[in-house]
N, C-alpha and C positions, 0 to 999 in steps of 0.2 A: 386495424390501424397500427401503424410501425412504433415498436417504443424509442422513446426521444434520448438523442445521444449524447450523451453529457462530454465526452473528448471524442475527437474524431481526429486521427493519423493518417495523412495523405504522402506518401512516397518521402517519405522522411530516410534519410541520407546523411551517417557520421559515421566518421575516419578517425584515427589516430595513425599519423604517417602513410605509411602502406597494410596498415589492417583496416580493412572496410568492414565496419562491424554492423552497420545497418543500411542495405539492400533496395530500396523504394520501398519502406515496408508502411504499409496502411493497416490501420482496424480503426473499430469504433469499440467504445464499452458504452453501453444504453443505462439511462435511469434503473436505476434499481437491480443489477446483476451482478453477481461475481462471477469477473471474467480472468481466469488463471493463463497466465503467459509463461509457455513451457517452451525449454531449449536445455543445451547442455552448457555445462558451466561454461565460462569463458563466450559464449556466442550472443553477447548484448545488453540480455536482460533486464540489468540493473542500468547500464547506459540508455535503455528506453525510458526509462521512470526520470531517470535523473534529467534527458530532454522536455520531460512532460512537466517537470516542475522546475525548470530552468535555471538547474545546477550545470548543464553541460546545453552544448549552442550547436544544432547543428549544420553540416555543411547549405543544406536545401532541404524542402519540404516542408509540409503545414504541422502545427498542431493546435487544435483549437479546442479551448476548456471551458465549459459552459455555454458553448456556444460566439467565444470570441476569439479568436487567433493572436494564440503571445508573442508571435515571431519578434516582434518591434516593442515590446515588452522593459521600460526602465526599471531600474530596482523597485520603485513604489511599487511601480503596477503589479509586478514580483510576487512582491510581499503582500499584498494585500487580494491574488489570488490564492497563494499559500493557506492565507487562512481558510479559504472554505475546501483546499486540498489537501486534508491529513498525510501525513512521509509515516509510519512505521519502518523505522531503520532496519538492518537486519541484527546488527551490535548493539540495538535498544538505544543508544546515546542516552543514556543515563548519567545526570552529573552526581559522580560520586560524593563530593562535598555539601552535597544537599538532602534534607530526606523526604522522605516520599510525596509528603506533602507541600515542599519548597519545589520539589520536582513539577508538579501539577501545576503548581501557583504562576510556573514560569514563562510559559507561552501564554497567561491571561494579563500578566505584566506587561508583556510584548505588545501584543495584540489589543488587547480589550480593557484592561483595570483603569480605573483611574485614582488618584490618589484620595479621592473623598467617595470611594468607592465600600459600600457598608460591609466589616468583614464578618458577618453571617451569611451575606447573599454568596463572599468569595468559595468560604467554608462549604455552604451548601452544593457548590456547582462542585467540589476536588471531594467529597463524599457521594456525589451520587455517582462520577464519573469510576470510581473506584467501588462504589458496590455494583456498577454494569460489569466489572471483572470478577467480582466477588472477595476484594482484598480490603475491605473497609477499615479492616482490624491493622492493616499495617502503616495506616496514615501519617505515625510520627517515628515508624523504622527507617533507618538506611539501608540503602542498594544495597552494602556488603555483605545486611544479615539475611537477604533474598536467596533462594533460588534460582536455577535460570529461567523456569518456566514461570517464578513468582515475577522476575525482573521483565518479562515480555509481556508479564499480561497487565502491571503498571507503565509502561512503553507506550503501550493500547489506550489504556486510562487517560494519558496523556494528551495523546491523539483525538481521542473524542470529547475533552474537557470545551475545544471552539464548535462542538459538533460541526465539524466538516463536513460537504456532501458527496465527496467525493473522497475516497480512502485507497493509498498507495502501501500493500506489504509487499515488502522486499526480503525473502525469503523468512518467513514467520518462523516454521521449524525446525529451522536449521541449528544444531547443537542439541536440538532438544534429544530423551529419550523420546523411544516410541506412544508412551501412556500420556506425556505430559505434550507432545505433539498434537497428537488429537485433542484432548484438551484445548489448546491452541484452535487448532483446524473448527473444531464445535464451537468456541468462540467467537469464531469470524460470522460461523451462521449467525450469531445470536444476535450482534451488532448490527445486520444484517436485514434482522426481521424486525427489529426493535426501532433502526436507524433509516430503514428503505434507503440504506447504504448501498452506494455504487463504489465497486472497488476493484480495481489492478493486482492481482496477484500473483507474484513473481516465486515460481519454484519449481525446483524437480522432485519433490518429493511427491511423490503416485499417492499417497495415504492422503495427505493434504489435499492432493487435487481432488482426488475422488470425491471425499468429503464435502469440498469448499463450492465446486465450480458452479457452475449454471452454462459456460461455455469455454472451450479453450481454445487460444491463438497456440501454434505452435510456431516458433522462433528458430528457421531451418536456415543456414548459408544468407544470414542477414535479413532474408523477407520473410511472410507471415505463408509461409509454408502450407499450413492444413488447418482450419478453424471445425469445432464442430461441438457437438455435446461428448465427456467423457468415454461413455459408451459406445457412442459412434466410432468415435477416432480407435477405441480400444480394438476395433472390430476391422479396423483398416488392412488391406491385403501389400500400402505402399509399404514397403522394407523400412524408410526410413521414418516413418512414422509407428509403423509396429513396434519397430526398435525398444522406443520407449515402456513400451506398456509388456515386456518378455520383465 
């Protein structure tokens, strides 16, 4: 039995002027995998995540999230598939003027708090979501006294405080070093196994993929180029798919 798709991309089509940056490009991401979408900088990427969560509109074609097509999608409806769709930014969006724990609290404001809302139960959801990262201890710091690999992995925290079931990273370790990258990349597993998280993940980092995937789209001249398992594709005799993996 096929497992169930949680977004499914049908010949999806966006321009800016005379750059066509997405091709008729279709995939599905299934319940429960990490599916890494690889291409080179500039060729979409982050323009596909951003249609998929309807920050960017595009010209034609479907995308359907859960099982419903947002094409005709109002702000409400928007917003309120947002919430079960986590965004991990690539620049964290972290508000500086907040700390750690005004940072967590903040999409539960949004989304879910209510004002006679008990603040132990608030408490309890911005400490569990921060010991899923392992950063418990820095619940009343500010960004600025972070790290960058400490400022991604409360990013994440953040992220999973609405447990979303569906989770968008847009290049996760990007900046990072190499040690604190995989660190990153081993987290995604963990969220993963923990979450039976289905997740999008957007990068050229080969260490990242390696580590994270369960399948990869490859994002070649706009369309979905070559799909397969890591291995697989590593082992590809097409040039422009080798490419990647030399």
């Amino acid at each position: 039995m096929e497992a169930k798709a949680v977004i499914e991309i049908d010949k999806l089509n966006k321009s800016f002027g005379d750059n066509h940056v997405l091709r008729d490009f279709s995939m599905k991401l299934y319940r429960g995998e990490n599916l890494v979408v690889l291409g080179k900088s500039g060729s979409g990427k982050s323009v596909l995540i951003k249609c998929i969560i309807g920050l960017l509109y595009p010209e034609n074609g479907t995308i359907k999230v859960l099982g419903e097509d947002i094409g005709n999608y109002d702000q409400k409806q928007l917003d309120k598939m947002r919430v079960k769709v986590g965004f991990l930014f690539q620049s964290n969006a972290l508000y500086d003027s907040m700390t750690v724990r005004e940072n967590l609290e903040f999409p539960l404001r949004r989304h879910w708090m209510k004002e006679t809302q008990e603040r132990s139960e608030v408490d309890g959801l911005v400490m569990d979501a921060l010991t899923d990262v392992g950063l418990a201890h820095t619940v009343d710091m500010m960004p600025s006294e972070l790290s960058g690999g400490m400022r991604k992995r409360i990013a994440l925290a953040r992220t999973l405080i609405l447990k979303p079931e569906i989770i968008l990273y847009d290049e996760p370790t990007t900046g990072l070093d190499p040690i604190t990258g995989r660190e990153i990349s081993e987290l995604i597993l963990k969220v993963q196994e923990k979450y039976n998280a289905s997740s999008i993940i957007i990068s050229h980092d080969m260490n990242c993929i390696g580590i994270t995937s369960n399948r990869v789209v490859m994002l070649i001249e706009g369309k979905c180029y070559a799909e397969g398992e890591y291995g697989e594709l590593s082992q590809s005799e097409d040039e422009k798919v080798r490419n990647f993996f030399i």
